[in-house]
N, C-alpha and C positions, 0 to 999 in steps of 0.2 A: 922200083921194087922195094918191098921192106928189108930191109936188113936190121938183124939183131942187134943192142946195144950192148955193146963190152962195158961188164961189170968191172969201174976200177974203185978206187979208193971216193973218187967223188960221187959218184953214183950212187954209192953203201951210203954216203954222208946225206945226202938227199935223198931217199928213202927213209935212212932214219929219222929225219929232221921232220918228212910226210908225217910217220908214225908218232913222235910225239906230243905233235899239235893234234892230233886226232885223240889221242890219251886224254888232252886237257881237256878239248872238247867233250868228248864223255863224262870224262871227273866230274868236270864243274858244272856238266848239264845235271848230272846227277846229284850234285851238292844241291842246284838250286830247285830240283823238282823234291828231293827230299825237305826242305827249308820249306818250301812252298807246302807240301802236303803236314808238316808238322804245327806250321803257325797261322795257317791261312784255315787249312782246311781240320786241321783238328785229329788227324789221322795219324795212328804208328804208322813211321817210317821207316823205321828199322832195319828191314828187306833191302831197301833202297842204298842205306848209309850202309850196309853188311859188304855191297858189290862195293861201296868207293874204297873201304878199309880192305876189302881181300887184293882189288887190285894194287893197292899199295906194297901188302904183304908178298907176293908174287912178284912184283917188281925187286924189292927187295932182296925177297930170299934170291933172284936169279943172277942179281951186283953182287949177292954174297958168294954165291958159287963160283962165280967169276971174278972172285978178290980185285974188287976196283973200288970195294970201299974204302974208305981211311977212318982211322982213330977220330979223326974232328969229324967225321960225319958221324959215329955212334954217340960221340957225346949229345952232338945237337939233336938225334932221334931221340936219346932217352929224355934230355931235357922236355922235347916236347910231350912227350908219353907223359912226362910227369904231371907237366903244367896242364895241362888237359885232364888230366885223374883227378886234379888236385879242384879246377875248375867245375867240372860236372859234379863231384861232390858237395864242392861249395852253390850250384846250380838247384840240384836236390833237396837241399838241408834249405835253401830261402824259400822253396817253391812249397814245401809243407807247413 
């Protein structure tokens, strides 16, 4: 007979661990069909790259609700915000 699986602390750990690698998988499926449609095929992306940054923001904002972030991890978000801003601008400015 089946019987039900008791949800303990390892079982939440392997589901989430399931859930994460499926995240990556997504992401970075979506990073490369985005990559692919912008330099292969010549196409705005944008739609594409819109879902990989909201789900970031969602993830984010829901570690922030649940204060599990830390000081060193905002520094290193904005760091890259920046580098990235500073990047695509400098990206723009060589490509005109």
């Amino acid at each position: 007979m089946n019987q039900p699986v008791h949800r303990d602390e390892r079982t939440l750990s392997v589901e989430d661990h399931g859930y994460r690698l499926a995240y990556f998988a997504v992401t970075y499926g979506l990073l490369l069909s985005t990559a692919y449609r912008a330099f292969v095929r010549s196409e705005p992306a944008w739609d594409l790259l819109a879902l990989v940054v909201l789900s970031g923001v969602i993830t984010t904002l829901y570690q922030a609700s649940q204060r599990v972030l830390t000081g060193r991890w905002a520094i290193a978000s904005l760091t890259a915000v920046i580098v990235a801003l500073l990047l695509g601008a400098l990206l723009t400015w060589a490509i005109q």
